[in-house]
C-alpha positions in Angstrom: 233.5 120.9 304.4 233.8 123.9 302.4 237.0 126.1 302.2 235.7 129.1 304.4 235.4 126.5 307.3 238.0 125.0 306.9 240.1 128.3 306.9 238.2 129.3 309.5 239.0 125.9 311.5 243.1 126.3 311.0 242.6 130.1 311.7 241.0 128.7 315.1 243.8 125.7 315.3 246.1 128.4 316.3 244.0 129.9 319.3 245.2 128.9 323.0 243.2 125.4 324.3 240.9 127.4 326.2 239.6 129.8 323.5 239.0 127.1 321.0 237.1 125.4 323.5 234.9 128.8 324.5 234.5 129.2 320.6 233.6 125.5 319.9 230.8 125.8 323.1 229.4 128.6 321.3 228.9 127.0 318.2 227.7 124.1 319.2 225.0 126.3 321.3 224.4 128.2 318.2 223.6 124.9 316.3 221.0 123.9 318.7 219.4 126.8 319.2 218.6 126.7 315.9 217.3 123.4 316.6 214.7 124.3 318.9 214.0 127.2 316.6 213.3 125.3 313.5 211.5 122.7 316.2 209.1 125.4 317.6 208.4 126.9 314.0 207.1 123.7 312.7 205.1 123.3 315.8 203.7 126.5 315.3 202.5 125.9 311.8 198.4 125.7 313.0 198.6 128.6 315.0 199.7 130.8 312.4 197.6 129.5 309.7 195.1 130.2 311.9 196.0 134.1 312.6 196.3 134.5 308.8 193.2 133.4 308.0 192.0 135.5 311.2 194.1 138.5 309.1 192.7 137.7 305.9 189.1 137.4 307.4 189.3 140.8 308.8 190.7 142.6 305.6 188.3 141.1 303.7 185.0 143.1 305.9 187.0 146.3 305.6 188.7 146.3 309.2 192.6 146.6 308.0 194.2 149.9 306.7 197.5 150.4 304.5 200.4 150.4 306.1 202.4 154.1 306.2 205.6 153.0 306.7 206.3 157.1 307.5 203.9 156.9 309.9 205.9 154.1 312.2 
């Protein structure tokens, strides 16, 4: 454990019952959304191999344009 969490965990320590147990809910939902994050991104690996070479396809026959960042 390194020394920010565990100055954060005695900073928490001190909380009423009830907020360390809101707090400790909301990490633990935090951790598994990301999770199903990271489980969905590695799912998704063919599908977006597939739209860049889609992307890379369609820049190579000339149908892409620069991107104006001023223009957004």
């Amino acid at each position: 454990m390194t020394k920010a969490l565990k100055k954060a965990f005695e900073a928490v320590s001190h909380l009423p019952e009830r907020e360390q147990d809101e707090l400790a809910a909301a990490i633990l939902e935090e951790l598994a959304a990301d999770e199903r994050w990271e489980a969905a991104f590695a799912q998704s690996q063919g599908a977006l191999e597939r739209l860049a070479d889609e992307a890379l396809a369609e820049h190579r026959v000339g149908r892409t344009k620069a991107l104006d960042p001023d223009a957004l």
